[in-house]
N, C-alpha and C positions, 0 to 999 in steps of 0.2 A: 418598793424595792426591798427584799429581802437582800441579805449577806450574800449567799449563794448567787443569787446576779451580779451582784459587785465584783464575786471572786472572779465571775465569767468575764467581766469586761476587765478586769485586770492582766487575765490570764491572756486576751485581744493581744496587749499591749507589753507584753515579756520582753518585746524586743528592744520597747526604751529605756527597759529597769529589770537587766536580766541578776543583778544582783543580791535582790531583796522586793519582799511583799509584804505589804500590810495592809490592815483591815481594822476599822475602828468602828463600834455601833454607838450612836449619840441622841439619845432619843429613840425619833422616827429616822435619825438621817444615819446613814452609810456611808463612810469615808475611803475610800480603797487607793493605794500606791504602789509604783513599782519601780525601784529604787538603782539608777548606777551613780554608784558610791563614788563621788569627787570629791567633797568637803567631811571632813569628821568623819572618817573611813569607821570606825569602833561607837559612836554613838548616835549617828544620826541619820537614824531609821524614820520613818514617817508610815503614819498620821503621826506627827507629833500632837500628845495631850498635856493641858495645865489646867490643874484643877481637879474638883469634883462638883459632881451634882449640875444644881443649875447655876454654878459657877466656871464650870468646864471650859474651854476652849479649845478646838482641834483644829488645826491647818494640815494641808497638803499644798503642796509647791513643786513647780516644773520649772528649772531654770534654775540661774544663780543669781543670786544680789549683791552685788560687789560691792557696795559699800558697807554691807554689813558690822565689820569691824567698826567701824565709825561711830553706827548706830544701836551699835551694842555700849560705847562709850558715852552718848548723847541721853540713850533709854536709862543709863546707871545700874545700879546693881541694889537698886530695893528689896528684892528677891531673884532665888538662886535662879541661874540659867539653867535650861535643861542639858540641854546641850553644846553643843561648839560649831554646830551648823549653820551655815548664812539663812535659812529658813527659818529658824527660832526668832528672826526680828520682824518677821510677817505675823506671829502668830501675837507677839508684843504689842505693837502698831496698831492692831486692828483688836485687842483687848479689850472688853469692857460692854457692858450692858445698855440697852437702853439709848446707845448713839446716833447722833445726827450723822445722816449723809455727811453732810459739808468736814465734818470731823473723821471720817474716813476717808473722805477724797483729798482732806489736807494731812493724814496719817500715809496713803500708799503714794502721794506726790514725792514723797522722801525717798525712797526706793530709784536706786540705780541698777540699771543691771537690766536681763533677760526674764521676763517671769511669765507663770502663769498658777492662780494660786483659787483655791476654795479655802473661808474658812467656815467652821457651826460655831456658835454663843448663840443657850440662850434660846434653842428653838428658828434661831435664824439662820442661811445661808446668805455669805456673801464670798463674790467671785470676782477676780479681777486680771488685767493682762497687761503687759509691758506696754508702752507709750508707742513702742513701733510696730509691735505685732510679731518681734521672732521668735517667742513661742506661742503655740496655738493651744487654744481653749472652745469646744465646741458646746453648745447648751440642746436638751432636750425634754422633749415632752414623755412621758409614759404612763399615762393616766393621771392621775393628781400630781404624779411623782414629776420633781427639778432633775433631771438624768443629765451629767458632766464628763466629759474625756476629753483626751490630746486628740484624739483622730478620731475619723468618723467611722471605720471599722470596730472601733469597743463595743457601739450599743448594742443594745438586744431590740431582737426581731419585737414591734408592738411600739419601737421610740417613734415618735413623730415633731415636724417644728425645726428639726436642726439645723444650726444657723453656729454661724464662730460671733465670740463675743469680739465686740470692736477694739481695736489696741486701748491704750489710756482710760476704758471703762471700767467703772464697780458696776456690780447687777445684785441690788441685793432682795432676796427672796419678800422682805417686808415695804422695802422703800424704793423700787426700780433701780432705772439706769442713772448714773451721776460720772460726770468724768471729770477727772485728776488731774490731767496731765494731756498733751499734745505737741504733737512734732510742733518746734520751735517754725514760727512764719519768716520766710528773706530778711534782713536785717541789716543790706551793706553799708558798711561804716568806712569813713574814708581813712587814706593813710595809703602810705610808701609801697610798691608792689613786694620791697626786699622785706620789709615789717609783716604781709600778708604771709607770707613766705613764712618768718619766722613761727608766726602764731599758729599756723597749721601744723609746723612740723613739733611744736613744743605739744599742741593739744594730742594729736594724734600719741605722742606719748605718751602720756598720760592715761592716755584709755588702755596702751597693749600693756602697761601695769597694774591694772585694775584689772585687764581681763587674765594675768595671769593668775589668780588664785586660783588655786588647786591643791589637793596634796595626794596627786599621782600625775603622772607625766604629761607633758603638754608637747604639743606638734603645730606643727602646719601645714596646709594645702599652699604647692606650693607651682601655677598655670605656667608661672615663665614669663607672664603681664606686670604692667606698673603697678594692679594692685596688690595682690599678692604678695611679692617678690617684696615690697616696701615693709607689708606686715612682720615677712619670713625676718629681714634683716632687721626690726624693731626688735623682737623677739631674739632672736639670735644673740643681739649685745645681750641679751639678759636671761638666757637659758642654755646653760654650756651644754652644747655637744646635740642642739636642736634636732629633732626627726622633721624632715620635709618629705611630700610627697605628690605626687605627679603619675599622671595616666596618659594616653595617645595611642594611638594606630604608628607604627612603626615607619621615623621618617616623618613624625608630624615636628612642624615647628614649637610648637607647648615642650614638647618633652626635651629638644637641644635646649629650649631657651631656660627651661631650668635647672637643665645639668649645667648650663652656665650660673646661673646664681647660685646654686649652691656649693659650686665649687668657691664660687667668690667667695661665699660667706662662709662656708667650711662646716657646713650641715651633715649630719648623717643624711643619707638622700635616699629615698626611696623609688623605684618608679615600675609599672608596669605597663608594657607593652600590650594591647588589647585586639585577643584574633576576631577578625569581623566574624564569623559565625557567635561569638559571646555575644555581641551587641542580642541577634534574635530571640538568643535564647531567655537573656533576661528580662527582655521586655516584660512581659504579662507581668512579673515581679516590681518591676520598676513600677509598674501603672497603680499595682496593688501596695504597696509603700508610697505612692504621690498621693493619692486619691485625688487624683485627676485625668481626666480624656482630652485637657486639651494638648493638642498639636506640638505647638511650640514649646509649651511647660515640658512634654514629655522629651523631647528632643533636647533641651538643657537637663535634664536631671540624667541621662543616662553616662557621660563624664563624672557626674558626682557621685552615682550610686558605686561606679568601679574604685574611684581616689578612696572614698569613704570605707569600702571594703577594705583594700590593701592597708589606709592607715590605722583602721581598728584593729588589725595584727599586733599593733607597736605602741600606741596609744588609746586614753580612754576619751583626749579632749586636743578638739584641733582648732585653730584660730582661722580665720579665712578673709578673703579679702572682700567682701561685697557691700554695697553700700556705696565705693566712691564712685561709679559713675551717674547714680542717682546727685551725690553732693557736687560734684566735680564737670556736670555735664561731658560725658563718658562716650553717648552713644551716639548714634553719627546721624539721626534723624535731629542730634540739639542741633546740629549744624543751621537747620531750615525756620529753627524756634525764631521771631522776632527777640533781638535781644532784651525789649524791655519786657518782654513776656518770661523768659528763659525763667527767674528765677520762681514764677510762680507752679513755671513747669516741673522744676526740678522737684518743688516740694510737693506735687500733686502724685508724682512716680514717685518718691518717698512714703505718701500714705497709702500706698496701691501696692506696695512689697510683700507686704504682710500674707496674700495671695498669690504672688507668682514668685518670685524669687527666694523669701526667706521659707514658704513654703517647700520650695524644692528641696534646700538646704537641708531644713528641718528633718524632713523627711525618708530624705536619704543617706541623712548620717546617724539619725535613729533608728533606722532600718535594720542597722550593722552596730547598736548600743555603744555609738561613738557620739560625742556634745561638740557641735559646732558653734563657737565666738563668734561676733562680727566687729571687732573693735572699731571701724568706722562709724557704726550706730547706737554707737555712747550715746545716749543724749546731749552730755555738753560737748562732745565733737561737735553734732549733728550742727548745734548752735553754733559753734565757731566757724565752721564751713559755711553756712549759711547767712556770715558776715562779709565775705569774702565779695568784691564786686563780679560781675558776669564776667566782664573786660578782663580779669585773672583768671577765671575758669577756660572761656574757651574765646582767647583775644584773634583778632580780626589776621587773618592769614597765618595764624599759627596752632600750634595742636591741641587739641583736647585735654583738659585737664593738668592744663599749663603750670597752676601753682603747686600741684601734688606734686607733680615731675619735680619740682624746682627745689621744693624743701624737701627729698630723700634723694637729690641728686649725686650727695656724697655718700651716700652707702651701696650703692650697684655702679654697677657696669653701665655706661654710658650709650651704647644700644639697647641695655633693657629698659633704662629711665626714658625714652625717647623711640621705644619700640612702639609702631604703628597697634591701633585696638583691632581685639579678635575676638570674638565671642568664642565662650570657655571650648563651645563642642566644633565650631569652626577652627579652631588653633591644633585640638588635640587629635583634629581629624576625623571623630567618629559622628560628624553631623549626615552626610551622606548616607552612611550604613542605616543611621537611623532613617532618613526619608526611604530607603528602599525596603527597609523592613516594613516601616509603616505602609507603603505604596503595595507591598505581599498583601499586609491586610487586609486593606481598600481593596483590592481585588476580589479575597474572600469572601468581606462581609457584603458586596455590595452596595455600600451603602455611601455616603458624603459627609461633609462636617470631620465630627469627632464618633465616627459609626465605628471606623476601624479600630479605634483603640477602644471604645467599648465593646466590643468582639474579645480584643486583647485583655479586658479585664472579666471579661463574662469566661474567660477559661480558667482563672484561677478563685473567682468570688462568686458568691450565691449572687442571686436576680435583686434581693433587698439591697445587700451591697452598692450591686450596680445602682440601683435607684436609688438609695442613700448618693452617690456621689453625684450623679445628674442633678438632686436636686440642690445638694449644699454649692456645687458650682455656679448654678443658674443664678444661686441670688447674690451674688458680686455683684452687679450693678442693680437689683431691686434694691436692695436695703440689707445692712446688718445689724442683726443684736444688739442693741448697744449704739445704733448710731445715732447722736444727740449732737443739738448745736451748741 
């Protein structure tokens, strides 16, 4: 890979770092980044480099580390920082010549937060991804060449192999796969259902403090659901004068329900009403931003590609609610779960997010170079929830997600803590438009499966493209990069 390819696959990707580009040569290896400025708005550009020669070390980082501050205090101050960026402690962390695996897997175990990181020392590559997978890291082949991006759309024509590296994996160029870290297993520990109660609602805060670092403005997606709404009012005690924001078809239930919360909570409120002719016409854009043909993915992310539009107006970073029906048993197929199965279930749709859910998110709020949060998928949330017994999540003839309800009870409105579940494109209405837009297409292309929305991606993306996405979807359940026991 020369420079000039790198520039190409960065310039792919404008859309998640319309604020800054960089390009680092290290050796043989290419480091390229595209930068929207959240932390250290004046210094902290990327590739960040330390050093010279062959003592150099360059990281690039997608995501934030929230704990950074900590491990900037823990790492010490032997020598100077470069920066003021939460990234500068990935490029620390993983410092040094000549390491063992095990010493890199117990360096990026430290790491809280959303990531996805490359670094070079040394002649080496090593790559690594958050514990849950919400951000993505794709690996490829190009002749001898290790080729790396957020999305499968960067590579160049000639990549082959592509494959996303597994959440909580290191991949490194000299010593493979090693993994760090992984979603925390069931763990229910007994105690009072009002003590459960409390623990979830003390934990959950704890995370929308950590996930508020930033130094430009912070928002939220804000459905009119128990999740949501829970985040918006955590947020809200601790960011005067909050932006929330909300989509729907005119007259859907999402958009009353949270013009009710925000009025409760006293948010600046955003919302847009969505004319059914928009849903068609975005389509092939949506599909080409998901890098997906299936079905049902495509049909949740077209809600988010429009909220994510609207809030990128106002904001550069939005918090959102996803994750507690995975923790919470949410969705109305837990209902049929054997309950002593339930909690193995829960954590199984937790390890499978990283492909449909957080990809959706991902995607369509980087589409429009806005950073989507998920404070429920803190890791030490993920762990607290995951102590919780099933009999508090979803108890015998009552509702779903019984203990969230129960500790954010005092911050909303008593219909929305105890409002019935709706999935995001069912609530705001625009799920229908989308089965009839997709149903235009199945007519056109002919075809069955996920024929129509590759019709729908073959109008805006070359024929590689499309077969880049076919094939990177396909191996979801062959095997991933990275996947180790």
């Amino acid at each position: 890979m020369v420079p000039e390819d790198v520039e190409a696959m960065t310039a792919a990707l404008a859309h998640r770092g319309p604020d800054d580009a960089g390009l680092h040569v290290a050796g043989r290896s290419v480091l390229g980044h595209r930068r929207l400025s959240i932390v250290d708005l004046e210094h902290g550009a990327q590739p960040i480099v330390d050093g010279h020669g062959a003592d150099e070390v360059v990281v690039v980082v997608n995501g934030e580390i929230y704990n950074a501050p900590l491990l900037r205090t823990e790492l010490g101050g032997g020598r100077p920082w470069l920066t003021a960026s939460d990234s500068e402690v990935v490029l620390r962390l993983l410092d040094g010549r000549d390491r063992d695996p095990r010493e890199d897997a117990a360096a990026a175990a430290r790491l809280r937060g959303m990531y996805a990181f490359a670094v070079q020392r040394d002649g080496e590559l090593v790559f690594g991804r958050d514990p849950v997978g919400i951000k993505p890291l794709y690996l490829g082949r190009r002749g001898p060449a290790t080729v790396f991006a957020s999305e499968v759309k960067a590579f160049p024509p000639g990549t082959h192999d592509v494959a996303p590296l597994a959440p909580g994996t290191l991949w490194s160029s000299r010593s493979g796969v090693t993994r760090f870290a992984a979603i925390p297993g069931p763990n229910p520990v007994p105690g009072t259902a009002d003590g459960h109660v409390r623990a979830v609602r003390a934990a959950l805060e704890r995370s929308v403090e950590r996930h508020l670092m930033a130094d430009v403005p912070v928002g939220a997606f804000l459905s009119g659901g128990l999740d949501s709404s829970a985040i918006c009012a955590l947020v809200g005690a601790r960011v005067p004068d909050l932006h929330t924001f909300a989509v729907g078809l005119a007259g859907s239930p999402d958009l009353a329900a949270a013009r009710r919360v925000a009025e409760h909570l006293g948010t600046v409120h955003h919302e847009r009403v969505i004319d059914p002719g928009e849903v068609a016409a975005a389509l092939p854009h949506i599909v080409w931003a998901l890098e997906s043909t299936d079905p049902d993915l495509v049909r949740s992310a077209v809600p988010t590609w429009f909220v994510a539009e609207l809030a990128a107006r106002h904001v550069k970073v939005v918090l959102t609610g996803e994750g507690a029906d995975e923790l919470f048993a949410g969705y109305r197929y837990h209902a049929d779960v054997p309950r002593h199965l339930l909690h193995a279930e829960l954590r199984r749709s937790l390890g499978e997010m990283h492909h449909v859910n957080l990809q959706r998110v991902d995607r369509m709020t980087m589409a429009h170079s806005l950073e989507a949060r998920v404070p429920f998928l803190d890791l030490d949330f993920v762990d607290a929830a995951l102590r919780v017994p099933v009999e508090l999540k979803l108890p015998a003839g009552g509702p779903e997600k019984w203990v969230l309800r129960e500790a954010v009870a005092d911050l909303l409105p008593s219909e929305i803590v105890w409002r019935t579940k709706a999935q995001f494109d069912e609530g705001s209405g625009v799920g229908d438009l989308v089965d009839r837009a997709l149903a235009d297409s199945w007519a056109q292309a002919g075809g069955a499966g996920d024929e129509p929305l590759r019709a729908v991606l073959a109008s805006v993306a070359s024929p590689e493209m499309v077969a880049h996405v076919a094939a990177v979807a396909g191996r979801w359940d062959a095997g991933r990069l990275g996947d180790v026991a």
